[in-house]
C-alpha positions in Angstrom: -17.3 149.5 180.5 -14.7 147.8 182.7 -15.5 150.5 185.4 -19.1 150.4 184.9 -19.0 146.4 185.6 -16.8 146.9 188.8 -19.2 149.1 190.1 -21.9 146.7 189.2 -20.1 144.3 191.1 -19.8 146.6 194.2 -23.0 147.6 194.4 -24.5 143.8 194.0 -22.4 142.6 196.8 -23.3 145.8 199.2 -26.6 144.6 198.2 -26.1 141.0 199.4 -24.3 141.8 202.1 -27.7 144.1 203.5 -29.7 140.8 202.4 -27.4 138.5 204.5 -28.2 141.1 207.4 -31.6 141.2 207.0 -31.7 136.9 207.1 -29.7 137.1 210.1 -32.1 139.8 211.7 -34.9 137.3 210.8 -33.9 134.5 213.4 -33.9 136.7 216.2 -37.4 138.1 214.5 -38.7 134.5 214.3 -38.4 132.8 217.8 -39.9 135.9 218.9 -42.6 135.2 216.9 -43.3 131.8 217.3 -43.8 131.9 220.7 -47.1 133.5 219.8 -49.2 131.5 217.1 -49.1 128.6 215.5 -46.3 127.6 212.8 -48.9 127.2 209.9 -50.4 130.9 211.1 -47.3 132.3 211.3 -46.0 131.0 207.8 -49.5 131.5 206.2 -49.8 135.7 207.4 -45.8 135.3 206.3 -46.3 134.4 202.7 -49.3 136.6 201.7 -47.6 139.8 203.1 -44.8 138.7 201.4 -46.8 138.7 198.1 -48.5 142.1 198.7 -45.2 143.4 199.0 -44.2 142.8 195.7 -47.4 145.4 194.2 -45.7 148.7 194.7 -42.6 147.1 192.9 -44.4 146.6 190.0 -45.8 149.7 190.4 -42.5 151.6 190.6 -41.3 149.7 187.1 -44.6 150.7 185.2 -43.9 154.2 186.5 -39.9 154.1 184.9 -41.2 152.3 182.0 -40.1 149.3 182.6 -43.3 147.2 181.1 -43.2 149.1 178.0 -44.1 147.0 174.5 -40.3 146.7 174.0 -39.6 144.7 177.2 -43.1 142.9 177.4 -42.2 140.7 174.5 -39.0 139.7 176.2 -41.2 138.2 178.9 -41.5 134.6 178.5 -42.7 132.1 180.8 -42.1 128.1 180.0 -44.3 125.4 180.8 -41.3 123.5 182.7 -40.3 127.0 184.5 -43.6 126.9 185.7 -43.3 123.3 187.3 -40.2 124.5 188.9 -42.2 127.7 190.7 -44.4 125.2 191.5 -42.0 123.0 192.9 -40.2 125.9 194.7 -43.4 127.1 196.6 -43.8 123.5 198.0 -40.4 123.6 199.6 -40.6 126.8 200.4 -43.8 125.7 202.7 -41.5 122.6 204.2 -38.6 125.0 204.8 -41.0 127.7 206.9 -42.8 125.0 208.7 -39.5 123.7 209.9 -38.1 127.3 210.7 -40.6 128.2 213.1 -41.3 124.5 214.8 -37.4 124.6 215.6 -37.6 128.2 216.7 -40.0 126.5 219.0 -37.7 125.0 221.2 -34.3 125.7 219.8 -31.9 128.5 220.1 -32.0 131.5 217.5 -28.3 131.6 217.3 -27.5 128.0 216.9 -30.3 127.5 214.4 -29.2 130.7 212.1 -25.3 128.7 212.5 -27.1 125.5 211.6 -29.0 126.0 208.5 -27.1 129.1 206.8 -23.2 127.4 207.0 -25.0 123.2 206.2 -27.3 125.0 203.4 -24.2 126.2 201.1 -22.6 122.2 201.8 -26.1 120.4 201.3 -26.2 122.7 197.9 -22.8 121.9 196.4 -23.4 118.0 196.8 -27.1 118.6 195.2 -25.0 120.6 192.5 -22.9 118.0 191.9 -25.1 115.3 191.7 -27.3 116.5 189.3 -24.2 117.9 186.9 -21.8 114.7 187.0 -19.2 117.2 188.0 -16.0 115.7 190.2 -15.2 117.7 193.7 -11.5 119.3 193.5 -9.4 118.5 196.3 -10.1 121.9 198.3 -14.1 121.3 197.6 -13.7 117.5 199.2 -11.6 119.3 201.9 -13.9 122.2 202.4 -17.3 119.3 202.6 -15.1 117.2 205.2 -14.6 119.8 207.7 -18.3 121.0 206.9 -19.2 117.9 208.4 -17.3 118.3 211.3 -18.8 121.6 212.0 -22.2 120.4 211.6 -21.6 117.4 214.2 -19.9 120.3 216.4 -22.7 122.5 216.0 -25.7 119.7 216.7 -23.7 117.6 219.4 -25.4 114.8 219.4 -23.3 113.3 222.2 -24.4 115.8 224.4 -28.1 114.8 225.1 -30.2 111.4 224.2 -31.7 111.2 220.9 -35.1 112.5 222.4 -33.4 115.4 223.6 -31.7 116.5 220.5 -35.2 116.1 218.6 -36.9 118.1 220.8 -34.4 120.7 221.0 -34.9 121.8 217.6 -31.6 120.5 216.1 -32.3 118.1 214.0 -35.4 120.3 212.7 -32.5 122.9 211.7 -30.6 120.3 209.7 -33.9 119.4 207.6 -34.6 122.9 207.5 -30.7 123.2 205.9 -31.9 120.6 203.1 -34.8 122.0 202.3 -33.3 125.3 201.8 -30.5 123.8 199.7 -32.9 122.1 197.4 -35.0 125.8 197.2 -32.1 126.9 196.1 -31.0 124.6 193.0 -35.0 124.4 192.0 -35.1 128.6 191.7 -32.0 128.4 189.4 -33.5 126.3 187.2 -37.0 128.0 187.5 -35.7 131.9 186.5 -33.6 130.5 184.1 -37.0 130.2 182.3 -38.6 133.3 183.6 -37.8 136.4 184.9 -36.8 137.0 188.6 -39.3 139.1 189.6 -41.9 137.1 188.3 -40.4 134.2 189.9 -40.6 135.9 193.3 -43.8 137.0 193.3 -45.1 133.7 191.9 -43.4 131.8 194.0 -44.6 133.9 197.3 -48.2 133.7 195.8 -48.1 129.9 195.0 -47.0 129.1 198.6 -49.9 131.4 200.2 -52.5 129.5 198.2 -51.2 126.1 199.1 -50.2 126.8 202.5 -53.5 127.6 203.1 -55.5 124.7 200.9 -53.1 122.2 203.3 -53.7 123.5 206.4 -57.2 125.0 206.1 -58.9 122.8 208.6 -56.7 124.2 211.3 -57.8 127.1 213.1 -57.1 130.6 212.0 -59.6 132.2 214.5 -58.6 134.5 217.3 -56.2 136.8 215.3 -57.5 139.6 216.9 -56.4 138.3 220.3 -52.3 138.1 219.0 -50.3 140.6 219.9 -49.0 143.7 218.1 -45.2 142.0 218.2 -46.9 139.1 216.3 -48.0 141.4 213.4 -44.3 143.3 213.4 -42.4 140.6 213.7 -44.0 138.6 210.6 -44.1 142.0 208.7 -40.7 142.0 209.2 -40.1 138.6 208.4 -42.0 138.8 204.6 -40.6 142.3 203.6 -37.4 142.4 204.8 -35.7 138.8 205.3 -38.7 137.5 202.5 -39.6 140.3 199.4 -36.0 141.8 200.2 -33.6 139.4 201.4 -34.9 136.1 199.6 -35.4 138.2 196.2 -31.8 139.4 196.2 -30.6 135.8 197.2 -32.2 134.1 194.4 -31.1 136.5 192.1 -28.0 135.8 193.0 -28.3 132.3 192.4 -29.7 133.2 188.9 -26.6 135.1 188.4 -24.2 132.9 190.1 -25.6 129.3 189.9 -26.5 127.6 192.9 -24.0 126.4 194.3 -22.1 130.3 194.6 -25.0 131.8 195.9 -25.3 129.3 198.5 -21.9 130.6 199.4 -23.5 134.0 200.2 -24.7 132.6 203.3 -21.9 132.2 205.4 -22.6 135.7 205.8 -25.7 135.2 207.8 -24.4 133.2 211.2 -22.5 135.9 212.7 -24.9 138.4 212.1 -27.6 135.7 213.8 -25.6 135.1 217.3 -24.3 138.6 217.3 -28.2 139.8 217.1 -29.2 136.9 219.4 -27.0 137.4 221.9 -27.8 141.5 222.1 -31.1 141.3 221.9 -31.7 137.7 223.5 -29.2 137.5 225.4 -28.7 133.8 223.9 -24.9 133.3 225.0 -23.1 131.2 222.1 -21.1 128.2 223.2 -17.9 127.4 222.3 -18.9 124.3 220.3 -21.5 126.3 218.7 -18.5 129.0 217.7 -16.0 126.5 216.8 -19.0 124.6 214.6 -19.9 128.0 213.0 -16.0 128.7 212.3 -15.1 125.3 210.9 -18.8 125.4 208.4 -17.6 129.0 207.0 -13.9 127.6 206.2 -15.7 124.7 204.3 -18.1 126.9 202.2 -14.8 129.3 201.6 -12.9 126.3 200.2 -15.8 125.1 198.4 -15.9 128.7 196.8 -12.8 129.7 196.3 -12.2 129.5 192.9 
């Protein structure tokens, strides 16, 4: 059993580790992409492929018999679980909207450091709030040199405060938040449902709303984007969405929010490693030391 677990253990963090890659692939994916439509088309064509996606995996479990009569009456779904989804599918939106307008203007590299090493910081202190727990003396460490990553990495001193709005850094800081509180609200939501479920709702949720808010806008002349448009998002709702964002929030299911969150720190230097090959986005040395100082804080927060 012991060896069965370890191997578990491997192959869930091998797992991870691929999902971590495929987020970090996603920023170079995304300010490619939103240079050529709209944020709410973008995010819209994002979430519904996203959903589809999730067909042939229910397909491949009723093939293995995994919705036999035995494991069908194991599936419950709570009335508060689905406030949560609902809950989740609403951030979600926020989140995406926030992704792509500061893809807009900011750097790919800088705003995968940004959100992915804040996220894990803005989580534990959303953690901690809600459980009453105290902060041990590495975790108050590990949040105080977070913060001076984060102040390295958005450099506010650098430009005037119009300048650092419109260069998409404070829209990767909100975007940080927003992903943080995603993350607490899906632990609480697949603790009262299962994961897949969870995913699949959640991705289906988010297409329908994203769409009632944003209706009036125009969706015509789809035909006239580019095939990179239609790659790119593919990319963006299999890989970095079905894939990467189902393995993360099972992870937090399994972990707790906080821990997943920890993942991460994983994702910035596979983000300015893949910006910088492919777009030729040259990291500063604030923007490094930011990233380094942000990963040692989540890996005191974690270390336990």
């Amino acid at each position: 059993m012991e060896i069965v677990e370890k191997r578990n253990n491997i192959a869930f963090f091998l797992l991870m580790m691929s999902a971590m890659l495929f987020w970090g692939a996603s920023w170079v994916s995304g300010k490619l992409v939103a240079a050529t439509a709209p944020a709410h088309v973008i995010v819209f064509w994002r979430f519904l492929f996203s959903f589809l996606s999730f067909f042939p995996v229910y397909a491949g479990i009723a093939v293995t018999g995994g919705f036999r009569e035995k494991n069908i009456k194991h599936f419950s779904v709570s009335f508060h679980g689905i406030l949560w989804l609902i809950a989740s599918a609403l951030v979600l939106i926020i989140y995406n909207h926030l992704f792509f307008q500061g893809l807009k203007n900011g750097l790919a590299g800088k705003g995968g450091i940004i959100v992915t090493t804040l996220n894990p910081l803005f989580a534990l202190v959303l953690n901690r709030a809600i459980t009453k727990e105290p902060l041990l003396p590495s975790q108050k460490t590990g949040l105080f040199l977070g913060i001076a990553g984060g102040a390295l990495l958005i450099s506010p001193w650098k430009y005037s405060f119009s300048a650092v709005v419109s260069s998409g850094n404070l829209l990767f800081l909100a975007a940080a938040f927003a992903w943080a509180v995603l993350t607490v609200f899906s632990s609480k939501a697949q603790k009262q449902m299962p994961a897949l479920f969870y995913n699949a709702g959640l991705y289906g949720c988010a297409t329908v709303f994203n769409l009632l808010f944003f209706m009036e806008k125009n969706f015509t002349g789809l035909a006239a984007l580019p095939a990179g448009f239609w790659l790119n998002t593919l990319y963006l709702a299999v890989f970095a969405g079905s894939i990467g964002t189902g393995l993360y929030f099972l992870a937090a299911k399994r972990l707790g929010g906080g821990r997943a969150g920890s993942f991460t720190f994983l994702v910035p230097g596979f983000a300015v490693l893949l910006s910088w090959l492919l777009l030729k986005e040259v990291p500063e040395p604030s923007m490094i030391s930011g990233g380094v100082l942000a990963v040692t804080a989540v890996w005191l927060i974690n270390r336990r």
